[in-house]
C-alpha positions, 0 to 999 in steps of 0.5 A: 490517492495516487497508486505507482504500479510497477509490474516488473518489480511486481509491487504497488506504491499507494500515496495517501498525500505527499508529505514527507516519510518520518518512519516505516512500520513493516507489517510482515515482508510483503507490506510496508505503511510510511508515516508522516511526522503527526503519526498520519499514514502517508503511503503504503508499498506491497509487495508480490502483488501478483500473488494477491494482497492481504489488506488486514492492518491497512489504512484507508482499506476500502480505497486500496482494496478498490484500486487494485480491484481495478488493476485486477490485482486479488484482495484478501482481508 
C-alpha cells in the first residue's frame, strides 16, 4: 500500500496496487474507489481530509484507517 498526501489539495491517494484504472465508483463527493478490470479495488482518493474521513464502504478499512492515524489525519467509521 502506498499513500500520496497532498496538504495543499487537502487530499489523500491510497494505492492498493498499480494496475490500471477501469472504472471509478463515487461514494459520496468526499470519497472516490478506482477499480481494475477484474472488478478488484485499486486505489482510493478522499477528499477534505482535514475534516476527518468517514471509512464506511471502504476497501481494506483497517489499513487505511492506520495510515491516516498516523498522518493525524480523524477517522470515522
Amino acid at each position: 500500500m502506498k499513500i500520496e498526501f497532498d496538504r495543499k489539495a487537502d487530499a489523500i491517494y491510497v494505492y492498493f496496487n498499480n494496475q490500471p484504472v477501469v472504472y471509478t465508483k463515487k461514494l459520496d463527493d468526499m470519497r472516490y474507489i478506482d477499480y481494475a478490470e477484474d472488478n478488484s479495488p485499486i486505489g482510493v482518493e478522499l477528499l477534505c481530509v482535514s475534516d476527518g474521513v468517514n471509512i464506511d464502504d471502504l476497501p481494506n478499512k483497517a489499513e487505511i484507517e492506520r495510515a491516516l492515524g498516523d498522518r493525524g489525519i480523524k477517522v470515522f467509521a
